[in-house]
N, C-alpha and C positions, 0 to 999 in steps of 0.2 A: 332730519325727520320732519319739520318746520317745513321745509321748500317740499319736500316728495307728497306731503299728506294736501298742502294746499293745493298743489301741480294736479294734483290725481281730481281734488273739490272741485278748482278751475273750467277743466275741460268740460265738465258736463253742467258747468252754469252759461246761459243766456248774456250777452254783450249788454255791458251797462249796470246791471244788478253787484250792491253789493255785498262786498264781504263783511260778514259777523264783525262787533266790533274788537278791538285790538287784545282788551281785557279779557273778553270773554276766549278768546283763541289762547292768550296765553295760560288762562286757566284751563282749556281743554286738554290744552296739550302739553301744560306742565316744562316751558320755556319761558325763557326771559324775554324783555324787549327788545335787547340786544341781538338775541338768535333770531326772536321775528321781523325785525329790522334788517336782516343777514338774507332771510329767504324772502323779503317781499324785494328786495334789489336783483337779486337772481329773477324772480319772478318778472319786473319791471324791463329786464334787459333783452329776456322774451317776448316783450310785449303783451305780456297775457294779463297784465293791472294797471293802472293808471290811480296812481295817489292825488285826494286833492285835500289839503291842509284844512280844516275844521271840518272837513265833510265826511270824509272817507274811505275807503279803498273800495274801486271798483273794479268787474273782470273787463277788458278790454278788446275792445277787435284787434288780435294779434298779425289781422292781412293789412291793416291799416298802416304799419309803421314797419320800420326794419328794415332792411337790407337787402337790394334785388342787383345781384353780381352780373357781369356780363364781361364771359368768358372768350378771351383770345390770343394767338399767337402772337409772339411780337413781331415774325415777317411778315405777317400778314398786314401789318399796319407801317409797313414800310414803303417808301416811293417805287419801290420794283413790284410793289403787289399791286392788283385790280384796286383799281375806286371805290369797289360795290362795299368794302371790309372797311375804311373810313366813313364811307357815308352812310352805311348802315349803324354804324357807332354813334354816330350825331342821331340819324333819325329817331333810332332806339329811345336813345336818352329821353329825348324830346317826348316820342308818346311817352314813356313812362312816368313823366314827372308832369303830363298835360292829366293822366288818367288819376295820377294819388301824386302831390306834390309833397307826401308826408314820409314817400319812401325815400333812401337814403340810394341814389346809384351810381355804384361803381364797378371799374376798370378792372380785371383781373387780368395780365399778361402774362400768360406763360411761355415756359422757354419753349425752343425748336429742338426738337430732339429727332432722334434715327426714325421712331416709329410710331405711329398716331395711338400706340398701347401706355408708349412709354410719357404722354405728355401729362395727362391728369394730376401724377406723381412732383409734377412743379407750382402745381395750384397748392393753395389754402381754402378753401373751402369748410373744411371738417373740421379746423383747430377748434379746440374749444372757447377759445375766445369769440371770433365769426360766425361758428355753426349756429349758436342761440337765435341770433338776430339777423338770419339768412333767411328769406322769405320765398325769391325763386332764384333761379339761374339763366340765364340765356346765354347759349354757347353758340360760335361760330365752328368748335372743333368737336369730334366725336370724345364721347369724357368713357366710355364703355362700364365696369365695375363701379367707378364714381358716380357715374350719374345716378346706376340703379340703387349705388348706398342712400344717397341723396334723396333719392324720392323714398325710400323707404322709412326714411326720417320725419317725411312731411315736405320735402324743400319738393317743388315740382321743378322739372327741365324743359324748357324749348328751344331747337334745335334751331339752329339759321343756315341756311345755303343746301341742306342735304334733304331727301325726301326718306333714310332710312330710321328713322328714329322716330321711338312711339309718339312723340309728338313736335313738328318740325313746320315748317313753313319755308318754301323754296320755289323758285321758277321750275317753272312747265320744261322741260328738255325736249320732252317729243311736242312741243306744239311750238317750241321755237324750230326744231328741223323741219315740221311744217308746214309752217308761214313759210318759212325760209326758200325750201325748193317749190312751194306751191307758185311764189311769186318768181323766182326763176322760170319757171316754167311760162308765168304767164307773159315776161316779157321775151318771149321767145328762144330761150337757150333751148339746146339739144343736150347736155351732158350735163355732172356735176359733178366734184370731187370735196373731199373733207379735210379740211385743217387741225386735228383735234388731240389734245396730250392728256392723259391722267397719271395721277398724283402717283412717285412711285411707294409710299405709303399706305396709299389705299386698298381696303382689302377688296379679294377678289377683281383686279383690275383686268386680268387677261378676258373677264366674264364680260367687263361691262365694254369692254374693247370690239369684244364678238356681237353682243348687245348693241350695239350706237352703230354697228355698221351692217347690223342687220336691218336697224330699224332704218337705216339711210336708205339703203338699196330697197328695201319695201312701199318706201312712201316717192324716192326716185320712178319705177317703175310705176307707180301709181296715178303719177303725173306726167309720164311721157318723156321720161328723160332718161338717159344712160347713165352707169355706173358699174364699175368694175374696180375690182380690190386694189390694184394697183393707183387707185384714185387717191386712195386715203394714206393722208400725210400724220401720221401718227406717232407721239411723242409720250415715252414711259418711264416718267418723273419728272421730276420738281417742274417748272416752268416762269420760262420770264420772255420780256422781248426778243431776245434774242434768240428761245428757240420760236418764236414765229417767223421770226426771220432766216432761219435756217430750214427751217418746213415749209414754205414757202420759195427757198431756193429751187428744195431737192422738187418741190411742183413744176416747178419750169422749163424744169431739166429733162421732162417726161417728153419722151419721143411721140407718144400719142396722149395730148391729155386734154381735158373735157374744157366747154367754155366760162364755167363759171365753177366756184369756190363757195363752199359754209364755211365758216370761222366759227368755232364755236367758243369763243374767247375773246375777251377784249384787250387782254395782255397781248396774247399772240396774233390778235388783228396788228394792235400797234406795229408789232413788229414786221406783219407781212406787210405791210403799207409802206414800210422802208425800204425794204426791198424792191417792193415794185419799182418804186422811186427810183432806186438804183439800175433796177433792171430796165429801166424806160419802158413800161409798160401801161400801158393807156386802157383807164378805166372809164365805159362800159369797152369802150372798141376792142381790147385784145381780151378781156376778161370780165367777168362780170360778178361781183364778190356780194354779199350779202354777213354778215358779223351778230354774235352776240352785245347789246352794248345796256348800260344799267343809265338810268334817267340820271343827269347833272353828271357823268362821267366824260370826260371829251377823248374823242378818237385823234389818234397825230395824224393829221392828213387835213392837204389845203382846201379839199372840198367835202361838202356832206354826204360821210356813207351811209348808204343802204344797210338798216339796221332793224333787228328786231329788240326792243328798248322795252326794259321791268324797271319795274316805281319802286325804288328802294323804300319811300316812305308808307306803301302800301303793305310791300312786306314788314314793312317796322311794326305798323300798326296792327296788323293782324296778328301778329309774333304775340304781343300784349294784351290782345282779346283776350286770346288761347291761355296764355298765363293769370291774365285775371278769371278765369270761368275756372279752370283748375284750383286756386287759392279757394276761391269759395264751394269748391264742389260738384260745379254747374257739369253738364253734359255737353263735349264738344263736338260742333255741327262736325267739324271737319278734322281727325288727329294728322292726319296729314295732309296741308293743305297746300297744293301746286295751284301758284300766279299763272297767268296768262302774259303775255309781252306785246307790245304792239308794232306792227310794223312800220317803218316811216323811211321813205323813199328817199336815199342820194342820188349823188351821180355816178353810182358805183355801180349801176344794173341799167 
């Protein structure tokens, strides 16, 4: 009765003001010191008071302190997965604890499961123990029913890597195939084919399969270049080196196939780059390849490829804007905000 009566006073007092003093509460409310001792620890682990010894109890800025979780798989953070999932982990950190050094932030890894439905169900998030003093969340994985419990709590979510979620922060996809065939084009190629796998997890992938090679052959054509279906080397599930390495085979093998390559991965570049290797195939001269690649990631290969390159710490930091204008209630410029990349020339074109 003690924690729900002061919880309810709380919310509609002013940061810093404070509470009646201790006698007069326990005579309001017909409790011991004991039980309001009991709800102002409940209260304190929310963050919503701050005791100070001879002074007295005050309401708190409850965004100031707490717990801000950042959510992800653990192969994601393994040596076979992208860079962009470790360095985004550091960056993160980093702004987060550069903007409030007062928040507490941690690592939540969840397990790998069959289905991107079935992963949330390995988090903690909601225990009653964590949920109090859980401030926001930043996920690299889709959390679906979790997330929306979670904001409905108060916990706000910002998404990393994906552009479908109410509020997210990710690379440009169509301005990186942009860049991409824009500067194929402009060093002279005649054709273009695609390297590209999605997640077999992912919902609606047959859509975004038809999607990415519509948008390919639209902005191809746009730029004077050829493309035809049989260009696109496409890969439906999981991914690692070696199926770039294997998409990249079956490229080569093409009786009639274009002079230059997108990669739209840095995983799967890695691995067409070995291949080529193997295949003695000389870049610009027999091919001319252009990669997605993430700032501070390195490509395997003995010379600098042709890349179009996103600032993981740009995303980091923007990620934490969004999340702090959310805590306080602010209006966001941007709920979905796609980075731009930039292109920087190897000798891969």
């Amino acid at each position: 009765m003690a924690y729900q009566w002061l919880h309810t006073q709380i919310i509609d007092m002013a940061v810093g003001v404070p509470l009646p003093p201790v006698a007069t509460i326990m005579q309001q409310l017909a409790v011991s010191r004991a039980t309001l001792d009991s709800a102002y620890r409940m209260l304190e682990a929310e963050g919503l008071i701050e005791r100070h010894p001879g002074k007295g109890v005050f309401v708190s800025d409850r965004c100031a302190t707490g717990e801000i979780a950042i959510v992800i798989k653990s192969t994601l953070l393994s040596a076979e997965s992208s860079a962009f999932f470790r360095l985004a982990v550091t960056s993160l950190t980093k702004a987060i604890s550069e903007l409030n050094p007062r928040w507490q932030v941690k690592l939540h890894v969840g397990q790998d499961t069959e289905t991107d439905e079935a992963f949330p169900a390995t988090l903690d998030l909601t225990s009653p123990v964590l949920l109090p003093s859980l401030r926001g969340v930043f996920s690299f994985c889709p959390l679906f029913g979790l997330g929306t419990e979670l904001e409905e709590r108060g916990v706000p979510l910002v998404r990393l890597g994906a552009s479908n979620n109410r509020c997210s922060v990710s690379y440009d996809r169509n301005d990186f195939l942009e860049r991409s065939i824009q500067h194929l084009a402009g060093r002279g190629c005649c054709s273009v084919g695609l390297i590209y796998a999605v997640n077999r997890r992912r919902t609606q992938r047959a859509n975004s399969i038809i999607e990415t090679e519509r948008l390919v052959a639209e902005l191809a054509g746009r730029a004077g270049l050829q493309y035809h279906h049989e260009w696109l080397m496409v890969h439906d599930g999981d991914w690692s080196e070696t199926t770039g390495y294997e998409l990249l085979q079956n490229f080569w093998q093409l009786n009639n196939r274009p002079d230059a390559v997108v990669v739209t991965d840095d995983i799967l570049c890695n691995g067409a780059l070995r291949a080529l290797l193997q295949l003695g195939v000389s870049l610009p001269d027999d091919l001319s390849l252009v990669t997605l690649a993430n700032q501070g990631g390195a490509l395997a290969y003995h010379e600098p490829v042709t890349r179009v390159e996103f600032d993981v710490d740009q995303m980091a930091k923007q990620a934490v804007v969004m999340m702090d204008d959310l805590l306080h209630g602010r209006s966001l410029v941007e709920s979905n905000c796609l980075l731009k990349g930039k292109l920087i020339q190897g000798k891969s074109t």
